[in-house]
Residue, then its C-alpha position, 0 to 999 in steps of 0.5 A: x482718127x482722120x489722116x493729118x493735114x497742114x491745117x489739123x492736128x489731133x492733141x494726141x499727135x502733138x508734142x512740145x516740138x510742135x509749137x511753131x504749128x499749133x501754139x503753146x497751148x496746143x503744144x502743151x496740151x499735145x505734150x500731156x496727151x502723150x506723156x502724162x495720160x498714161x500715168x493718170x492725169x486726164x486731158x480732154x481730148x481734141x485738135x489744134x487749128x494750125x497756125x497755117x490756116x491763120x496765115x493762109x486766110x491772110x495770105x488769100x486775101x492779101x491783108x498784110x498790107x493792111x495790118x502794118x499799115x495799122x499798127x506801124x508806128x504805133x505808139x501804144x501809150x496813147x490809149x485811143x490809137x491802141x483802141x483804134x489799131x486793135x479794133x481795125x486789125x480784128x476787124x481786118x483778121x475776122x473779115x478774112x474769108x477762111x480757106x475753103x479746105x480749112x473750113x472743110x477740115x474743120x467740119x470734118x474734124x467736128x463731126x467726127x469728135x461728135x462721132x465719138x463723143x456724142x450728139x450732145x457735145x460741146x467745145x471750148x475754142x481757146x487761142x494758142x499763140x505761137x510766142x505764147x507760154x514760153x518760160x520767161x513770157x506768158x501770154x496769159x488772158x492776151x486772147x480770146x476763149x469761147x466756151x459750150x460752143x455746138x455746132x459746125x456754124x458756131x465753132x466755125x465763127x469761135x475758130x475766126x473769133x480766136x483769130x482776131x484776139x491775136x490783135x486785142x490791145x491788150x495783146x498788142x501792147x504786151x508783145x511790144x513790151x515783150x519784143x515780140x513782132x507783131x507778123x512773126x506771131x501767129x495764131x492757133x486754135x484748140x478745140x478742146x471737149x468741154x467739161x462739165x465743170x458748170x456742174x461742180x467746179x474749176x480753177x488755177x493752180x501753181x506747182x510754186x508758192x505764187x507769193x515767195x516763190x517758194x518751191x515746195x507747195x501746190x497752191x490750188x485756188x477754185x470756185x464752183x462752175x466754169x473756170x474762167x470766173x477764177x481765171x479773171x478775178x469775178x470770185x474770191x475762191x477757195x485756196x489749198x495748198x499741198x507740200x511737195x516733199x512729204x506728198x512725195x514720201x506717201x503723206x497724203x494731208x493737205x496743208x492748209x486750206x481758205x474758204x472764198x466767198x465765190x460769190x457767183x458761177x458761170x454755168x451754160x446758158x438756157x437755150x432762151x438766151x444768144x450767150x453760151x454761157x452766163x453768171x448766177x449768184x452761187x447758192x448761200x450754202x455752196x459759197x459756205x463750203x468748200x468747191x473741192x474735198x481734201x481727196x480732190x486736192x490731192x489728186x490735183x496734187x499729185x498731177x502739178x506735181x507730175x506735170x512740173x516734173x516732167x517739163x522740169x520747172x514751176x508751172x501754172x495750171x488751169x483745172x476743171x472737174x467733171x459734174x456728171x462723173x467726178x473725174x479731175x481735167x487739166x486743161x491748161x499747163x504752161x510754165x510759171x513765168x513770174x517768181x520763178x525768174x526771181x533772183x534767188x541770191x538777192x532778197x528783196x523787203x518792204x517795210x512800212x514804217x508808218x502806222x495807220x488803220x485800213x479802209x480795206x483788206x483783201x488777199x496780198x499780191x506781190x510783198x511790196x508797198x505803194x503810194x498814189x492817188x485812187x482812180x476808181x475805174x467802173x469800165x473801159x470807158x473810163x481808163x484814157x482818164x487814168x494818169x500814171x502812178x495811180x492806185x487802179x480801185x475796181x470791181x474786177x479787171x480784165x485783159x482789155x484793162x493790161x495797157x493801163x494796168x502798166x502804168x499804175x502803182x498798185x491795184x486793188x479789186x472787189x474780187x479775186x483771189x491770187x492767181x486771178x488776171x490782176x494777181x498775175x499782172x501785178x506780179x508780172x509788173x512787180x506792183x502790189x495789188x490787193x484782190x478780194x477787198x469787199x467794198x473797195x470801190x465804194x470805200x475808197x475815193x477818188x483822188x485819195x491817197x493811198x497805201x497799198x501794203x502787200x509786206x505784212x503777211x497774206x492780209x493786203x492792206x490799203x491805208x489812207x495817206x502816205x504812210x512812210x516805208x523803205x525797202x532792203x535789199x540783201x545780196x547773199x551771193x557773198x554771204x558765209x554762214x557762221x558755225x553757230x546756229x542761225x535760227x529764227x523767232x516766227x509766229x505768223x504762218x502768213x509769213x513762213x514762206x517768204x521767211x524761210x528764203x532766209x539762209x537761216x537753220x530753221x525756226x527757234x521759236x514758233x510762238x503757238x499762241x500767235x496762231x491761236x490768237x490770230x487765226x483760231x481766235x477762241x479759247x480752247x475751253x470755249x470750244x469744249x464747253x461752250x454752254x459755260x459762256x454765260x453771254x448768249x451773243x457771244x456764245x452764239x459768235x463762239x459757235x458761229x466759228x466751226x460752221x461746217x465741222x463736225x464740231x469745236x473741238x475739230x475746227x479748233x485742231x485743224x486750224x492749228x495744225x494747218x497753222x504749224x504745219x505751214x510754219x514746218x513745210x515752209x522750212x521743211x527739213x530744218x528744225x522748226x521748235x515749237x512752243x507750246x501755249x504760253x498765254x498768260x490768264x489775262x491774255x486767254x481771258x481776251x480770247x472769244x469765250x475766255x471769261x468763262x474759263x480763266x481766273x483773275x490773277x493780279x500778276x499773271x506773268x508769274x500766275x497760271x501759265x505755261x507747263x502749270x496748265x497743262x496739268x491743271x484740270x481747269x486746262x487739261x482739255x484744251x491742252x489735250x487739243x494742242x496735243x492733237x494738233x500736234x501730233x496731226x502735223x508729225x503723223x499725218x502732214x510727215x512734218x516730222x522736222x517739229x519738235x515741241x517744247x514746253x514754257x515756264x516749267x517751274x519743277x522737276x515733278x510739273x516736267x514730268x506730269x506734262x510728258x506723261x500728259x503729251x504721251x497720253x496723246x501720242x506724243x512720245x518723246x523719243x517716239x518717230x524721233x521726237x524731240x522735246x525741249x524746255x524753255x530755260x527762263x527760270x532760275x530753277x531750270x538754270x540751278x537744276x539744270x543737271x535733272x532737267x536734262x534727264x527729261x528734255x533733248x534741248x534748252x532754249x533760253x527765253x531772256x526775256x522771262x529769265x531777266x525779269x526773273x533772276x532781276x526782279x524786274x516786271x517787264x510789263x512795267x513802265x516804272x521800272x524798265x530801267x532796271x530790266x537789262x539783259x547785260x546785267x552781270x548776273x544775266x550774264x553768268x545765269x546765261x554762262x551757267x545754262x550754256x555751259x550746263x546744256x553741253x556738260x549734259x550733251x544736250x542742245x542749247x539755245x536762245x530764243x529770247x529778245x536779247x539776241x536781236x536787240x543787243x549784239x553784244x549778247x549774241x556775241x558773248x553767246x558765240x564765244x561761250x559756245x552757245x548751239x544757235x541763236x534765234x532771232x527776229x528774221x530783220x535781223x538775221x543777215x546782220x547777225x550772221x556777217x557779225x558771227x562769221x567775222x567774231x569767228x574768223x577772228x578766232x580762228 
């Protein structure tokens, strides 16, 4: 390599103690060459456009003056004068005549990567800001990128390009927001090797859940082609996420995965055309199929799992995989400056109060809610018409868009997938944003109001009107956990992440039937057997579900697995209880391809469901396929703080025939330290609770069934509800019998049952039978804690 001088540096000379030279960016970018490059992860290779030559172009034509004579005084709410400061400090930065040694150096540095690289090579010339990617403040999308530059002469107008983008308005206005000085920040250049990402594919990724800012997942986003597309939010990409804690311990499975539309790529231009690169519609079978394989999700992985270690905090990454070779590139890393900094004894929930049906969904940014007025916003042109406190409704937004993007309520896009521009902005803001909703700016109006609900799961919502809502606010500093088990009743994967912040002891009840209902959405025969759907149109809508697996019964186990094991990462390594299916034969009859495979029963709720199906030949099947799901958690996700159990077991010998059943498919009680706990919601199970015991590790009491049951209540009806009352004495004593027979038999004892979280009087009369936890709705959990500790403390 050429010797350094003042206004060059190789990436491979650089270190993070070089920022005040070369930029964030570079210095990053320095700091992975050296440290992380040897343990795998590749970094493209390049040099740095010091921060020296910035200052030194400015300094040879005395051109300070002029800046501050524009930016002095600025008063960056009035969008017009930001328009005109930014446009005369660039025009002021760009028309400076670059030193002639800088030039000279730069030529030289070109030719010689050329030199090694190739004739045909091409460069991305990105900007790398002295203040930029910082812990607590970003820089993210403030300057300017040019990609597939060749040539001395046309990377020699990128290097002044880049430049000038140290005054774009939109980062003027976030350096005043910032207290940064507008002369104390300078601007570097990388020159870095492009990867020929145009031919396969590209994307962001956080070593940190971007939503809860949970610790323990990667969460890759990607579409096809170059990656400034994912970037700015002109797709809807893919989405993966890895868990941390089991990769490390060998177990290699990815989590979760969503399919985007990734509706167009940025590919390199034909040399017909003056841009070097452009955006074509993505090919209708790449957008069908995943942008990366599950062996690629891993190795990306693996290196956001390396880079957070070493720089010792979440960080955010831009990758880019190699067409002609395969290989995965990190061409970005800075620190995550958003959820990281959240306050983590303080949790923070929205709750909408009102209820409505939404004009629009999309991916859910920042777990809040906002009301406004809709401005629909087509381009620049339009955005000094925008009045503080609106909804921003747009295709897409750029960086140019920030300053205005300050000043809304909520923002809602086309396009865009979660850790696009709008998603980081919005969570750098704490507004809500819905990205990725199809037909946004068609369907929602100007001057409507609006809801914007990001509370409800990964799902945005935008409703119309002003839909009531209120926010709590919880204080855990103070807060002493009682010695009775706080769990919680959790169905929704979307709602496990943020869920599992709570100070809770993991999860009493994973409802499976949720996941299936919500997420897989098909009935576990159907997708078997799907030539018994006697409708044509809904057998063809059945089958339209699997595209691109190898068939039903794949899709349908992969589905669930991802769904249970995202409820088990998230709490990973507490306990998180499982329930088998519990759909009752009308409730699977609703599933799609349901008539086909269940009977018409006249009381389901006593009829064919729970441990009785599984055995049946009617289910077997599709029981054997919750099996498999399972068991692909626990083996093959390491997942192995899940434990199942086993709903409306009536009998002794129907207990029997369902372990022997999940054995068959690998799933042993006992075996890998499985545990297998029954439900006790049946009288039976209380009477025989003695035998019971010598099957299962664990009762968990389900109140709801067990009250119906021991009263002879249907709690399904209306007529007789006033008759259906947990605190009934003999409830009660059937609850003092199951506790008090659970620990004659050194077994768990619990309850996951509606009582608990509805009545607090049954959670305390549980505490003093000695009850091992108590599972409840998460909103909650903190109220019944402080009760259980106080109840405790008064006992001494």
């Amino acid at each position: 390599m050429s010797a350094p001088t003042s206004c060059i540096r190789w990436f491979n000379e650089l270190t993070l103690a070089d920022l005040p030279l070369v930029g964030g960016k570079n210095a990053s970018l320095g700091e992975m060459h050296k440290h992380l490059a040897p343990l795998g992860v590749r970094i493209p290779g390049g040099f740095a456009v010091t921060a020296e030559a910035y200052r030194e172009a400015l300094d040879e034509s005395d051109l300070w003056v002029e800046l501050h004579r524009a930016l002095d005084g600025l008063d960056k709410r009035d969008v017009a004068a930001l328009a005109r400061a930014g446009r005369r400090c660039r025009e002021i930065v760009y028309g400076a005549r670059m030193p002639r040694h800088v030039e000279t150096t730069i030529r030289e540095a070109w030719r010689e990567m050329k030199g090694r690289l190739g004739e045909d090579l091409s460069v991305a010339v990105r900007s790398s800001a002295t203040a930029e990617d910082l812990p607590t403040a970003s820089f993210a999308g403030q300057h300017d990128t040019y990609l597939n530059i060749h040539g001395e002469e046309q990377l020699l107008d990128a290097v002044k390009r880049c430049q000038a983008s140290l005054f774009t308005d939109r980062a003027i206005s976030y350096r005043i927001d910032n207290g940064f000085d507008h002369f104390k920040v300078f601007l570097s250049v990388a020159v870095m090797q492009m990867v020929r990402s145009d031919l396969a594919s590209s994307g962001v990724m956080f070593s940190i859940d971007t939503e809860s800012g949970h610790p323990d997942v990667v969460f890759i986003t990607g579409a096809w082609g170059l990656g400034e597309n994912v970037v700015q939010g002109a797709v809807d990409p893919d989405e993966f996420y890895v868990h941390k804690p089991t990769y490390l311990k060998g177990f290699r499975s990815v989590l979760r995965r969503t399919l985007g539309d990734k509706q167009v790529q940025m590919v390199y231009a034909s040399g017909r055309t003056r841009e070097p690169v452009i955006n074509r519609p993505t090919p209708k079978a790449d957008r069908a199929r995943f942008c990366l394989s599950d062996a690629d999700v891993l190795e990306l992985a693996g290196a956001a799992i390396q880079i957070e270690q070493h720089y010792g905090r979440p960080m955010d990454i831009e990758w880019a995989k190699d067409g002609p070779n395969g290989a995965l590139y990190i061409v970005q890393a800075r620190p995550e400056t958003s959820v990281s900094q959240r306050n983590a004894a303080q949790i923070e929930e929205f709750v909408l109060d009102g209820q409505g049906t939404p004009t629009v969904r999309g991916r859910a940014v920042g777990a809040r809610i906002a009301v406004g007025p809709v401005r629909r916003v087509a381009d620049a042109r339009q955005l000094a018409a925008f009045k503080p406190g609106e909804v921003l409704v747009a295709d897409t937004t750029t960086p140019d868009w920030e300053p205005v993007m300050k000043t809304a309520a909520a923002i809602v896009t086309n396009r865009g997938g979660r850790t696009c521009h709008a998603a980081i902005v919005a969570r750098e803001l704490g507004i809500p944003a819905v990205v990725g909703a199809e037909h946004a700016t068609e369907l929602l109006a100007d001057g409507a109001a609006v809801t914007v609900s990001c509370a409800e799961g990964a799902v945005g919502k935008v409703y119309p009107g002003e839909l009531p809502f209120h926010k709590e606010v919880s204080d855990l500093s103070g807060l002493k956990k009682p010695r009775t088990e706080i769990m919680v009743n959790l169905g929704n994967p979307e709602l496990a992440f943020q869920t599992s912040l709570l100070p809770c002891d993991g999860v009493g009840l994973a409802r499976m039937e949720f996941i299936v209902n919500e997420h897989i959405k098909v009935h576990p025969m159907a997708v078997l057997h799907p030539e018994r759907i006697a409708d044509a149109a809904e057998r063809a809508a059945v089958e339209k579900l699997w595209a691109g697996h190898p068939d039903g019964a794949s899709y349908f186990v992969e589905r669930l697995a991802e769904g249970v094991g995202t409820i088990a990462a998230a709490f990973y390594p507490r306990p998180v209880i499982v329930r088998l299916s519990d759909f009752k034969s009308n409730e699977y009859a609703a599933l799609m391809g349901g008539r086909a495979f269940e009977p018409h029963e006249e009381n389901p709720m006593i009829g064919f469901r729970g441990a009785a199906r599984y055995v049946h030949p009617a289910y077997a099947e599709g029981f054997a396929l919750e099996c498999r799901a399972l068991k692909r958690v626990r083996d093959e996700m390491g997942l192995v703080n899940l434990k199942l159990m086993v709903p409306f077991c009536r009998r002794l010998d129907e207990a029997r025939r369902v372990l022997a059943a999940m054995a068959s498919q690998g799933l042993e009680r006992g075996r890998n330290g499985l545990e297998v706990y029954v439900m006790c919601e049946i009288p039976n199970n209380v009477l025989l609770i003695d035998e019971f015991s010598e099957l299962f590790d664990g009762f968990s009491i389900g109140s709801n069934d067990l009250t119906q049951l021991t009263l002879g209540v249907d709690r399904d009806s209306a007529i007789v509800a006033e008759s259906f009352d947990e605190r009934d004495p003999g409830m009660l004593k059937m609850l003092k019998l199951a506790v008090e027979g659970a620990r004659r038999n050194g077994r768990h004892s619990g309850i996951c049952g509606q009582a608990p979280s509805d009545h607090p009087e049954i959670a305390k009369y549980l505490v003093g039978l000695g009850i091992d936890s108590i599972s409840l709705t998460p909103d909650t959990v903190l109220r019944t804690m402080r009760m259980l500790s106080d109840i405790e403390a008064a006992r001494g």
